[in-house]
DRENDO-1510 file (C-alpha; in Angstrom, 1 decimal, always signed):
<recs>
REC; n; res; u; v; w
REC; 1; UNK; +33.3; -193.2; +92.4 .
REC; 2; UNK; +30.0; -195.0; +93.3 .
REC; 3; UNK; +31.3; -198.5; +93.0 .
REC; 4; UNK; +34.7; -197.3; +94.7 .
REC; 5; UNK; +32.7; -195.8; +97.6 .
REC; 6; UNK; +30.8; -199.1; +98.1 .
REC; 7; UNK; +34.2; -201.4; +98.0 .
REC; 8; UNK; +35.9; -199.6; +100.8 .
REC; 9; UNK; +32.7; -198.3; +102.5 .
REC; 10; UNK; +30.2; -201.3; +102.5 .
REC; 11; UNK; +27.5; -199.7; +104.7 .
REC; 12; UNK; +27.5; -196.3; +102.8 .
REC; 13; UNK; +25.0; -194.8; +100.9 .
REC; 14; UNK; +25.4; -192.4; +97.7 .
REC; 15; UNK; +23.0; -190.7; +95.7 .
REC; 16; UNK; +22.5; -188.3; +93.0 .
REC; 17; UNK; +21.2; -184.8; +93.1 .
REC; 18; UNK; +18.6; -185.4; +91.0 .
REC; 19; UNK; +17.2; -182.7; +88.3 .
REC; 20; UNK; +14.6; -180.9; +90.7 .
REC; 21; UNK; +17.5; -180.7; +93.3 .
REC; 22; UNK; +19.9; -179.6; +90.9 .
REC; 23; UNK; +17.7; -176.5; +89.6 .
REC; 24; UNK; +16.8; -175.7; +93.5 .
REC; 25; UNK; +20.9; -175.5; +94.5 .
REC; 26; UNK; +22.2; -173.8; +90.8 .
REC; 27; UNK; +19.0; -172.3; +89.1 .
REC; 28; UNK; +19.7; -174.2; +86.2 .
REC; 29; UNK; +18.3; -177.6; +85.0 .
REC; 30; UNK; +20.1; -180.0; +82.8 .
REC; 31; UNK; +20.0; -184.4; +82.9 .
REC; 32; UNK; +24.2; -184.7; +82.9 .
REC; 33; UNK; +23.1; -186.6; +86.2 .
REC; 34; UNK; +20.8; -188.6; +84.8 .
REC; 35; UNK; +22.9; -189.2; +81.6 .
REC; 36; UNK; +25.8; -190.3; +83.4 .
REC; 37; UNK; +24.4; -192.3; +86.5 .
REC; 38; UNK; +21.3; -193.6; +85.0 .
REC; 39; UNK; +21.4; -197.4; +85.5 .
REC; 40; UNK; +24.2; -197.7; +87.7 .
REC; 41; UNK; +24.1; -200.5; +90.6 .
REC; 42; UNK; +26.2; -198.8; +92.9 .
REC; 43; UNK; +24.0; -195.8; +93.6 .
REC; 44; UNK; +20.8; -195.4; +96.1 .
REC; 45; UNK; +19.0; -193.4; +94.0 .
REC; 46; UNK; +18.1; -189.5; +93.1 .
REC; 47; UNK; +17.0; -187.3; +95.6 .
REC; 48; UNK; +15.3; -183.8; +95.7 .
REC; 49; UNK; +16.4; -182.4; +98.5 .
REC; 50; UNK; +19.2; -182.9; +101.1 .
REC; 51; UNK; +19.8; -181.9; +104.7 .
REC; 52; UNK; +22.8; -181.5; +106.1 .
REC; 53; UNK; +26.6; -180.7; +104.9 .
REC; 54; UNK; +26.9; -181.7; +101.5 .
REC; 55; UNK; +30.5; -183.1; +100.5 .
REC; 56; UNK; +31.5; -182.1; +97.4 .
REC; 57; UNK; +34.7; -181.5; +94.6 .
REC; 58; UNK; +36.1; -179.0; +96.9 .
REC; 59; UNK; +36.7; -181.5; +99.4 .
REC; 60; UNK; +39.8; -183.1; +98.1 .
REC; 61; UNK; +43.4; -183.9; +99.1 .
REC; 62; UNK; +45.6; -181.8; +96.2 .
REC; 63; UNK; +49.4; -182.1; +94.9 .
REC; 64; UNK; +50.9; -179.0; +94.1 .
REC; 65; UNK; +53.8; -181.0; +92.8 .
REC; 66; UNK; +51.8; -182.8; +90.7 .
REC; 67; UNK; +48.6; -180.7; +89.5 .
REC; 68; UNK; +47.8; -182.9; +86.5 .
REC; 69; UNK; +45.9; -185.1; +88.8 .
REC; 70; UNK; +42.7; -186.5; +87.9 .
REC; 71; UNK; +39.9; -184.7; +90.2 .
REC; 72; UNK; +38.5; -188.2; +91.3 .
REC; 73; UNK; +41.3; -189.1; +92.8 .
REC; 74; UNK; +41.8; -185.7; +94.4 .
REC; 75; UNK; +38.2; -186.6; +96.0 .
REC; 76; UNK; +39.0; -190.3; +97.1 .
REC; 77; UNK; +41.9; -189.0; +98.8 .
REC; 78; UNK; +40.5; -186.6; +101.1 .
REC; 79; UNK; +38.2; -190.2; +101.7 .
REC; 80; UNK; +41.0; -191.5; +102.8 .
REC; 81; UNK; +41.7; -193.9; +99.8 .
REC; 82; UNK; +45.2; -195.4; +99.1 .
REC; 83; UNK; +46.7; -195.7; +95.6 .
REC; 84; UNK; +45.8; -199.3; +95.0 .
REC; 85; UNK; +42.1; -198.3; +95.9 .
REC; 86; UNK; +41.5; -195.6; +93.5 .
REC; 87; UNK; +44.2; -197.1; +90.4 .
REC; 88; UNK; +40.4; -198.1; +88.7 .
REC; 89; UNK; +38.7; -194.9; +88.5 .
REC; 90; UNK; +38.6; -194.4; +85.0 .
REC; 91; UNK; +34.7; -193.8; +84.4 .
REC; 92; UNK; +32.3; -196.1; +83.8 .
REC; 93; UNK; +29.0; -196.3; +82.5 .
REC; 94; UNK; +26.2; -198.8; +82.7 .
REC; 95; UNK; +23.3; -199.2; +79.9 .
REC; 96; UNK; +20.3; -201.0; +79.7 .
REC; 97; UNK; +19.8; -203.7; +77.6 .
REC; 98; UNK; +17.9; -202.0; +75.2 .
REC; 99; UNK; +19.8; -199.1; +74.4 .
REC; 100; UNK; +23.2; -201.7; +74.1 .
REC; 101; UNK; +20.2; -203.4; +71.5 .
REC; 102; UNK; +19.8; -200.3; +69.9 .
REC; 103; UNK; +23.3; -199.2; +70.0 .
REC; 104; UNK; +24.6; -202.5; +68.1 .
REC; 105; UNK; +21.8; -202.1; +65.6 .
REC; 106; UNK; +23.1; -198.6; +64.7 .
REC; 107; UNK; +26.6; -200.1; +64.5 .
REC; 108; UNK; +26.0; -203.0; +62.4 .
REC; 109; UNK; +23.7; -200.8; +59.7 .
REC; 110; UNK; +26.8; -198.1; +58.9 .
REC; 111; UNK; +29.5; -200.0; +59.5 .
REC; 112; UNK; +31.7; -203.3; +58.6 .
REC; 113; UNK; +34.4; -203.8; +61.2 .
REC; 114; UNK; +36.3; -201.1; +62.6 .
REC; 115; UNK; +35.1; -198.1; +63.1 .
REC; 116; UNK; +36.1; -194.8; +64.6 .
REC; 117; UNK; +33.9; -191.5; +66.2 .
REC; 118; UNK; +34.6; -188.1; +65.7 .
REC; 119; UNK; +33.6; -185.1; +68.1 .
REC; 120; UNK; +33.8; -181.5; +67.1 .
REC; 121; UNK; +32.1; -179.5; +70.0 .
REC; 122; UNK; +31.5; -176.0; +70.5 .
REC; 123; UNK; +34.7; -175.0; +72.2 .
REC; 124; UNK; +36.5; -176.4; +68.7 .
REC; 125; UNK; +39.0; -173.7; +68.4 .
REC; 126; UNK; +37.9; -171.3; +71.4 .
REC; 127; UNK; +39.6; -170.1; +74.3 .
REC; 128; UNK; +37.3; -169.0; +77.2 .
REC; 129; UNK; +34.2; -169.0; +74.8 .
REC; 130; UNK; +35.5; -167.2; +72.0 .
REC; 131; UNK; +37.3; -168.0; +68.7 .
REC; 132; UNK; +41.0; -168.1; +69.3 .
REC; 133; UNK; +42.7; -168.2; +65.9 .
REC; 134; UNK; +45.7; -170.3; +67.3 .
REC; 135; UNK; +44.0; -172.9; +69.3 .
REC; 136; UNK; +41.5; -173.2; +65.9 .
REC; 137; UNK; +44.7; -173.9; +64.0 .
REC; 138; UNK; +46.2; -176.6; +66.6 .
REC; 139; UNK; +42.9; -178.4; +67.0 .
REC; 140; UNK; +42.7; -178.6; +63.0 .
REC; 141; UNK; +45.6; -179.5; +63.1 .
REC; 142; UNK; +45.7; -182.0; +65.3 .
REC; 143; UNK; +42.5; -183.8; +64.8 .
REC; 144; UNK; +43.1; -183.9; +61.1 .
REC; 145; UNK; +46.9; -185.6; +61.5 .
REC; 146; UNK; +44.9; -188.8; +63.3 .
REC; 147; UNK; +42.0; -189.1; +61.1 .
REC; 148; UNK; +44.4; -189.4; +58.3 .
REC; 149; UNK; +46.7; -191.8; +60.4 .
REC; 150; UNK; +43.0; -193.6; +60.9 .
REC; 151; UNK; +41.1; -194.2; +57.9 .
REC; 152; UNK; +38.0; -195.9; +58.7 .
REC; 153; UNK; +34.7; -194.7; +58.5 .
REC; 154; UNK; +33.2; -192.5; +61.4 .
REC; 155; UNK; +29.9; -191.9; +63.3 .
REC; 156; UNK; +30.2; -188.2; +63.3 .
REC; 157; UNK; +28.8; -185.3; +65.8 .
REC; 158; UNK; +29.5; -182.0; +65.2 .
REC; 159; UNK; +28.2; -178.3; +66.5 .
REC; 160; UNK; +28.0; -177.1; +62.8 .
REC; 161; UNK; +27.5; -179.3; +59.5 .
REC; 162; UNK; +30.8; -180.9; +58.8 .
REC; 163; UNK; +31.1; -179.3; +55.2 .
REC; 164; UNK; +31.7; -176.3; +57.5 .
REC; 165; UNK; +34.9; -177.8; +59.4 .
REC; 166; UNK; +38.4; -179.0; +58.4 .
REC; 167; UNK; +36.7; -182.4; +58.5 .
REC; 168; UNK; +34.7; -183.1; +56.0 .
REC; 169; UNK; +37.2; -185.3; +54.2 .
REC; 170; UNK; +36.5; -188.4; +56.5 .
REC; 171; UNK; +34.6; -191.9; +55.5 .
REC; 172; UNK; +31.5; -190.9; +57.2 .
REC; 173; UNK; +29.2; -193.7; +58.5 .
REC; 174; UNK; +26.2; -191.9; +60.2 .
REC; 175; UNK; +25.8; -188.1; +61.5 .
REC; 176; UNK; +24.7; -189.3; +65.4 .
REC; 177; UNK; +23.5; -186.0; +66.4 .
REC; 178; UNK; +20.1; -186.8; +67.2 .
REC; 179; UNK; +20.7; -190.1; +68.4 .
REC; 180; UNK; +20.0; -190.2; +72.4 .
REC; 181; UNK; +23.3; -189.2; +74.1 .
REC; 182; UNK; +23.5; -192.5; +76.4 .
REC; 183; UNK; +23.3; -194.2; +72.8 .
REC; 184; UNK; +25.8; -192.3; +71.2 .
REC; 185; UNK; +28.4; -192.8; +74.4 .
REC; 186; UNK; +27.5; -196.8; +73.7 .
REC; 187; UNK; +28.7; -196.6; +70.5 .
REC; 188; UNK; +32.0; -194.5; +71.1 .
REC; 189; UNK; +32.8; -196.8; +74.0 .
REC; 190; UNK; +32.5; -200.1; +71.0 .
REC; 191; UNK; +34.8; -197.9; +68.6 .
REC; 192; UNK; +38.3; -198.1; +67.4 .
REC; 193; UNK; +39.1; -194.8; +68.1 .
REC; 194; UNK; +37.6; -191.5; +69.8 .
REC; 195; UNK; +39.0; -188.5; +68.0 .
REC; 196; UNK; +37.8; -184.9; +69.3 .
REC; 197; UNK; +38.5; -181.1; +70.7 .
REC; 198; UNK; +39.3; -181.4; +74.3 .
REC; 199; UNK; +35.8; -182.2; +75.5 .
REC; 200; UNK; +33.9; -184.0; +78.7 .
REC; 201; UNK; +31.6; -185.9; +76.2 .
REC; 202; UNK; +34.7; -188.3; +75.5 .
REC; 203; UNK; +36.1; -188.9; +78.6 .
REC; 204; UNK; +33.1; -191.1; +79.5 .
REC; 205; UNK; +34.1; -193.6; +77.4 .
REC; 206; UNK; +38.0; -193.7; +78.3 .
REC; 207; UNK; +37.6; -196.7; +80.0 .
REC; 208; UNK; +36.5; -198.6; +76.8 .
REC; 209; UNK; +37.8; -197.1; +73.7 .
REC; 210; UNK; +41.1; -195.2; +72.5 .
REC; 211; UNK; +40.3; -191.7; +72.8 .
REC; 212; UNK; +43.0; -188.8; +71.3 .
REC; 213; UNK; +41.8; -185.0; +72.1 .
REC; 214; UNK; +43.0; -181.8; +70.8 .
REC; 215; UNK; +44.3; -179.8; +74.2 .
REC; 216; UNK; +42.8; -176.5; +74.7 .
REC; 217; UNK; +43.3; -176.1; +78.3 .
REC; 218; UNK; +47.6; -175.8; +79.6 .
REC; 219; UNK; +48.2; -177.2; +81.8 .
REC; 220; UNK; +45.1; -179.9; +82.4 .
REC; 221; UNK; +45.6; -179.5; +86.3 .
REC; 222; UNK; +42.5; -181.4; +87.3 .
REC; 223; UNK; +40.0; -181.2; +83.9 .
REC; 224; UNK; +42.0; -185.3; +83.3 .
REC; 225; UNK; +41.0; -188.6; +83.7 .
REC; 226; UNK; +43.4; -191.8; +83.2 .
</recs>
């Protein structure tokens, strides 16, 4: 949206509610902000505080005819955006030099050519938070059928150790866990394939990689991105 914004609107300014502002409006702290528009050249910077109406996700133009609609373009309709302004809006993500360094190295130690990443978040098999026997079967399912289909080694993050999923078959090339998150996003968007529950974490990187999720939520209505 940033670098959208700034195409059709060259005079505008955009910022990001930074962490301090964040915990102010929501009581709750957390760096998705930071994580997702950290070195991106299209925004003004992260503010603490804001006067003023604030426009948000709410303010968008919606298609009851067609609900499976990503939200971004909900949001660049109701600012006024045509369809050949907002056809690029998969998301994007800009590193720094050293973590695409860092990124590469981790690459090029636990891997030789193609390589694939594999997400199992904590919703794996929930529905509204809790264990739902049937989605746990369909995600299992479903996740399993590609990894066969794909057999090439995997950086790997999961909520639980893997020897306690229906995953722990797969050529495994490095357990990412506590590798920074903007790291980890680096190297899903330089993989093969993402394979993974139906989670956020992975649509970052739809703009750069093949990603394949298991659906938990029917229909998608909004939760989409191209």
């Amino acid at each position: 949206m940033p670098r959208l914004l700034k195409q059709k609107y060259p005079d505008c300014k955009v910022f990001i509610p930074s962490e301090k502002l964040l915990a102010n409006l929501f009581e709750a702290s957390h760096k998705n902000a930071y994580i997702t528009f950290n070195n991106n050249p299209y925004i003004d910077g992260f503010i603490d505080e804001v006067n003023g109406d604030i426009f948000h996700d709410q303010y968008r133009i919606y298609d009851k005819n067609n609900i499976n609609t990503p939200l971004v373009e909900q949001m660049l309709k109701f600012w006024q955006f045509e369809k050949y302004e907002y056809e690029d809006s998969q998301p994007e993500l800009y590193w720094t030099e050293e973590e695409k360094t860092l990124g590469d190295h981790i690459i090029n130690q636990h891997s030789d050519g193609e390589f694939g990443c594999l997400l199992v978040s904590n919703r794996f098999g929930t529905q509204k938070g809790k264990y739902d026997q049937d989605t746990h079967k369909r995600d299992a399912h479903n996740m399993v059928k590609v990894l066969k289909e794909n057999d090439i080694p995997y950086f790997y993050w999961s909520h639980k150790p893997l020897e306690d999923t229906p995953f722990n078959f797969i050529n495994k090339a490095l357990n990412i866990r506590h590798i920074s998150i903007r790291v980890q996003l680096y190297i899903k968007s330089k993989a093969k394939i993402n394979i993974s529950n139906q989670c956020g974490t992975n649509h970052l990187v739809v703009r750069y990689s093949k990603c394949i999720e298991s659906q938990r939520q029917f229909p998608l209505a909004h939760n989409i991105v191209k």
